[in-house]
N, C-alpha and C positions, 0 to 999 in steps of 0.2 A: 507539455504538461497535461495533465488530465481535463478531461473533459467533463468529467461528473464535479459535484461539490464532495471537499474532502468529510469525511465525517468527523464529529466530535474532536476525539483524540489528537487529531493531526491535522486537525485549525488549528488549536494551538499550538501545535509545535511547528506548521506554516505560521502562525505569523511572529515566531519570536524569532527564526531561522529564514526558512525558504519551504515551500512545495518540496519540493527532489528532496531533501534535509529528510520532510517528513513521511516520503514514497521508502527512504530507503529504509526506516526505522520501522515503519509497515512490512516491510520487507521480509526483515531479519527480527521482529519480536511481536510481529501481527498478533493476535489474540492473547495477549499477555497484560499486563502490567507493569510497568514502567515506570521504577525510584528517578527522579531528576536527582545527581547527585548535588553539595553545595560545590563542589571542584569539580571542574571539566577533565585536570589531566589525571591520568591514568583511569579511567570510569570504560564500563560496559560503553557508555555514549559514545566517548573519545575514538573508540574502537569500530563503531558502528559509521558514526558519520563523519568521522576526523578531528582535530582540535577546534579549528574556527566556529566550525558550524554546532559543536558543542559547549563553546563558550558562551554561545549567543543564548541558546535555550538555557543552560544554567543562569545567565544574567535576568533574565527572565521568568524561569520556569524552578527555580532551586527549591527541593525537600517535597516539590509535587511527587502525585503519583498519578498516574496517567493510562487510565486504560486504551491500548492499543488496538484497534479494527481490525480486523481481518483485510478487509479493501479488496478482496481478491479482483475485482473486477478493473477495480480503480488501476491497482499495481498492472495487473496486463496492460492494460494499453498506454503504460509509464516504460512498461520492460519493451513494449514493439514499438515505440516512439527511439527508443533505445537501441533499436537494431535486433534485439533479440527475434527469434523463429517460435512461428506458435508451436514447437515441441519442446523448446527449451523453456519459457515459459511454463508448459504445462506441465511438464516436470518438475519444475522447481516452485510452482504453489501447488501440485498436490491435486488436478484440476484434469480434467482430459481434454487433449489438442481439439475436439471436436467442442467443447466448451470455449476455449480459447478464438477457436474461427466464429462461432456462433457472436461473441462478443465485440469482435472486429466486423464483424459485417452488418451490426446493430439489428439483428434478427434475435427473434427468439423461436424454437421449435414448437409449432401447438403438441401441448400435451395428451389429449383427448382426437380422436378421429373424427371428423366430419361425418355423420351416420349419412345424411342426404348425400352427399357426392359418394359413395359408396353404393345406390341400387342402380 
């Protein structure tokens, strides 16, 4: 499971479900908007995370609407705990593999050049 805190959105839908529940709904409608419907069967939900794990959140969470996070970072390192390959990944958030390694190695690139190491 992730190592960062989930944001907003997908606390609550971790604590009415599970984490993974709400990785995958980041997943599949990140930066959106999200109707909880009052029925689980047959809903966008149902489809997304399965019937159990959309009974839970409706039991919970029914006629919300819920803004969904982006989590890009979050989700990476949910999809490489997963097995996935930092290309597969960066393909599939929209992201480049070199963003993906950057994130897995808990480095970040400086932006700006060191003028003094440079004469």
């Amino acid at each position: 499971m992730p190592d960062l805190p989930l944001p907003h959105g997908l606390t609550q839908i971790a604590e009415a479900s599970d984490a993974e529940t709400a990785l995958k709904i980041a997943l599949e409608r990140g930066g959106s908007r999200l109707r909880i419907p009052q029925k689980a069967e047959g809903s966008l939900l149902e489809q997304i995370v399965g019937i159990d794990a959309a009974r839970k959140i409706v039991k919970d969470l029914a006629d919300e609407r819920i803004d969904i996070p982006l989590a890009k970072k979050i989700v990476a390192g949910w999809l490489h705990d997963q097995g996935w390959s930092q290309e597969k990944i960066a393909v599939r958030l929209k992201i480049s593999r070199r963003t993906v390694q950057y994130w897995q190695s808990g480095q970040t690139p400086s932006r700006q050049a060191d003028l003094f190491n440079s004469l």
